[in-house]
Backbone as JSON, one array per atom type, in Angstrom:
{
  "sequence": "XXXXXXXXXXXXXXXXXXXXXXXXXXXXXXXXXXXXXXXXXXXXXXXXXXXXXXXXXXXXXXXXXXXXXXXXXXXXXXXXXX",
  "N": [[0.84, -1.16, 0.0], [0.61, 2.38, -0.68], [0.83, 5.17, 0.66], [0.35, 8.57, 1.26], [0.8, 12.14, 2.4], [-1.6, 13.47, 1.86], [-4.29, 15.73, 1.24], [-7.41, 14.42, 1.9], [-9.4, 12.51, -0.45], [-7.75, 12.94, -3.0], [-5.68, 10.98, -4.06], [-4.67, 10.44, -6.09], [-2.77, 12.78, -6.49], [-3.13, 16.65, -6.92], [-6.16, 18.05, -9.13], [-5.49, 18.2, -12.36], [-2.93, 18.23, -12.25], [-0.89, 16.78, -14.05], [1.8, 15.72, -13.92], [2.38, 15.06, -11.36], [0.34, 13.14, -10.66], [1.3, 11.16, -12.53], [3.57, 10.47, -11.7], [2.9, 9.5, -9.07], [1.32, 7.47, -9.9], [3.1, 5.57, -11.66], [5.04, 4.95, -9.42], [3.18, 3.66, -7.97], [2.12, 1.2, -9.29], [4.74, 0.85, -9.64], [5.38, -0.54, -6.86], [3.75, -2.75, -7.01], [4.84, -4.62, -8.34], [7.54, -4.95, -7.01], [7.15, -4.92, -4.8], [7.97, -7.08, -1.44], [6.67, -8.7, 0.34], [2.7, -9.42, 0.87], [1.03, -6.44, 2.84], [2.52, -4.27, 3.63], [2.81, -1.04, 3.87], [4.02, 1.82, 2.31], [5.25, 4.9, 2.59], [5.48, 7.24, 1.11], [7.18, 10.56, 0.1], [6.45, 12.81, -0.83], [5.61, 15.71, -1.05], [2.26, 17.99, -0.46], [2.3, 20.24, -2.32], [4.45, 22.55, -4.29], [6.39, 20.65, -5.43], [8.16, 19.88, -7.49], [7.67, 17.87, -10.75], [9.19, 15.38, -12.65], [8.91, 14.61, -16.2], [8.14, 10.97, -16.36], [10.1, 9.04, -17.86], [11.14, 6.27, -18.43], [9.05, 3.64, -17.47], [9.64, 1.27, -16.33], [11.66, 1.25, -14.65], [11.85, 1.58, -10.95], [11.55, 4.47, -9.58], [13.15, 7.05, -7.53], [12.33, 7.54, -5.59], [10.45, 6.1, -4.66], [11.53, 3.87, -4.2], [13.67, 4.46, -2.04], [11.68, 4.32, -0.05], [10.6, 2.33, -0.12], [12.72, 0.65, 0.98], [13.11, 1.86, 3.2], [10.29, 1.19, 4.18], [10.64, -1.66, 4.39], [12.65, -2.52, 6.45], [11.31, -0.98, 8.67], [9.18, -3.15, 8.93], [10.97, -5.07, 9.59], [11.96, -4.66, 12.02], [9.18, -4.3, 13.17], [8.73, -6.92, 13.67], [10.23, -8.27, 15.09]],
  "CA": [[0.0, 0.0, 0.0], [1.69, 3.26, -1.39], [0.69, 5.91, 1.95], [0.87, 10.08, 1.29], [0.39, 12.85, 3.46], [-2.25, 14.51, 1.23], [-5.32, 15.9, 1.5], [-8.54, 13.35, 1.61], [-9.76, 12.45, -2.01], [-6.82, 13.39, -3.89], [-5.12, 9.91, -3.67], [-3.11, 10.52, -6.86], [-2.25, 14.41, -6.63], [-3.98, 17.66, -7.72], [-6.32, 17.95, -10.03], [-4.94, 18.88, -13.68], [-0.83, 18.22, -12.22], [-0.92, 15.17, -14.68], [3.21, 15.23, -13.73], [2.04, 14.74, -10.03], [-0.18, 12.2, -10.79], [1.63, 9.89, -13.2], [4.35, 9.72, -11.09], [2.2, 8.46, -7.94], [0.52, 6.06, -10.61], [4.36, 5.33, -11.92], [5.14, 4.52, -8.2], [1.7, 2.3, -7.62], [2.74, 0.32, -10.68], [6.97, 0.04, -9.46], [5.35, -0.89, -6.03], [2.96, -4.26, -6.82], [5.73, -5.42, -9.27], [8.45, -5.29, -6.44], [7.11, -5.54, -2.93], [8.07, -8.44, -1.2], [5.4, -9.14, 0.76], [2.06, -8.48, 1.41], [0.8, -5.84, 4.1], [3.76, -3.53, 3.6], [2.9, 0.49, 3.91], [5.17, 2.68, 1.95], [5.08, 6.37, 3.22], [5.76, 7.99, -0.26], [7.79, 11.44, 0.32], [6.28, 13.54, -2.07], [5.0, 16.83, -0.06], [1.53, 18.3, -1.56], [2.69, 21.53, -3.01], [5.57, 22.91, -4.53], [7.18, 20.08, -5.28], [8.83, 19.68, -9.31], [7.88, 16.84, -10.81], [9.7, 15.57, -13.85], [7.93, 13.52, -16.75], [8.49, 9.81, -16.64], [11.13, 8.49, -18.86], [11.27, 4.7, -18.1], [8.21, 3.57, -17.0], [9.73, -0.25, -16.07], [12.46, 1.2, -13.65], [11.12, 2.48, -10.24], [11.74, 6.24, -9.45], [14.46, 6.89, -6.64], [12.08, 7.9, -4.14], [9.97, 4.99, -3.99], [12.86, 2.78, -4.2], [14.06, 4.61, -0.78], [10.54, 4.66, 0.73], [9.78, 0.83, 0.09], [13.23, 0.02, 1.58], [12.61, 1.97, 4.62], [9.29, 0.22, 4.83], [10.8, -3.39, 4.92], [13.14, -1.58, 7.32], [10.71, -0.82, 9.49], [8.34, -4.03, 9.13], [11.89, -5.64, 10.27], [12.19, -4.08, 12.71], [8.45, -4.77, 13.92], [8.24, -8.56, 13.57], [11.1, -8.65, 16.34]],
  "C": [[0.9, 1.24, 0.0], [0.32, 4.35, 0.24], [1.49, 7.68, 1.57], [0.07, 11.07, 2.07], [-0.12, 13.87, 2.52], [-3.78, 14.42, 1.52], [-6.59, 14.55, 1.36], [-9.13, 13.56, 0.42], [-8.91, 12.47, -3.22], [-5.83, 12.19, -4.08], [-3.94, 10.02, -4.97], [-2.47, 11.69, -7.2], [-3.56, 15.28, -6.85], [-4.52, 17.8, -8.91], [-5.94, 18.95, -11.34], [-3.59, 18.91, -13.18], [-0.94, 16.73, -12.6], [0.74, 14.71, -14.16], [3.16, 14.09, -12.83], [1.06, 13.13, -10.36], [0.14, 10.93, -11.77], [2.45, 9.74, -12.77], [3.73, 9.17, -9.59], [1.9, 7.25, -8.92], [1.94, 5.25, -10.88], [4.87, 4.24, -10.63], [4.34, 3.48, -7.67], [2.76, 1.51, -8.45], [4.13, -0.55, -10.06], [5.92, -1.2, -7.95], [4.51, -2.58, -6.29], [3.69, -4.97, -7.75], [6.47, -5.88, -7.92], [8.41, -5.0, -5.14], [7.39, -6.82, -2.85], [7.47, -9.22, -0.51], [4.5, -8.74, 1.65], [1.49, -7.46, 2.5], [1.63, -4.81, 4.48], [3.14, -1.88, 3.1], [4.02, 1.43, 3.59], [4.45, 3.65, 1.56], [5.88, 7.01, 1.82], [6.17, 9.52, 0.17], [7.53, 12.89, -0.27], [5.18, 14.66, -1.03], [3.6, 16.97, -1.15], [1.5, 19.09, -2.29], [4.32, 21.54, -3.24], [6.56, 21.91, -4.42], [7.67, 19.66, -7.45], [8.33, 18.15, -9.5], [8.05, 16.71, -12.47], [8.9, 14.61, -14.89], [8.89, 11.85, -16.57], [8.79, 9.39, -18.18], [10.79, 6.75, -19.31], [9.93, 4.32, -17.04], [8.57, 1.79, -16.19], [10.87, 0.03, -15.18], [11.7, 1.8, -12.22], [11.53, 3.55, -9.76], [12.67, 5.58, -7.91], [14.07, 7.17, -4.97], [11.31, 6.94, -3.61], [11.26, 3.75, -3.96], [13.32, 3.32, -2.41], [13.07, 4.08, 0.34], [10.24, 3.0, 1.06], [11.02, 0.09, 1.21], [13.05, 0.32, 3.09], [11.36, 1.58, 5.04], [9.44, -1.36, 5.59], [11.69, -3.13, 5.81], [12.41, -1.86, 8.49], [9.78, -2.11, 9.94], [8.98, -5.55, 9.63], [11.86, -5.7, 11.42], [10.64, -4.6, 13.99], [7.74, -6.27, 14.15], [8.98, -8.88, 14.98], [10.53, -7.83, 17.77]]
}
């Protein structure tokens, strides 16, 4: 489950910031290819304003921030099994 600290309803960005919103969708996508298993909450980093977002290039690699976000999830879901 991909987890952002944005307003209620808006689950893939603002409406009309197609950037904003195809890289959350981009990110969905990386994330149910390469979680490792299920039940895993990744806290996505992506503020709700003023934040650049660039167009997706490579749609089959996953972006650099969910790549951080998922590891500090299994990180953390380490962390709470013990």
């Amino acid at each position: 489950m991909l987890y952002l600290h944005w307003p209620f309803g808006h689950a893939l960005g603002k409406p009309g910031n197609i950037l904003q919103q195809r890289t959350v969708l981009h990110d969905l996508l990386s994330l149910a290819q390469e979680a490792p298993f299920p039940g895993l909450v990744v806290d996505l980093p992506y503020p709700w304003r003023r934040q650049l977002y660039i167009p997706i290039s490579d749609w089959t690699t996953m972006s650099d921030a969910c790549a951080q976000a998922l590891q500090q999830a299994i990180e953390r879901a380490g962390k709470e099994l013990w």
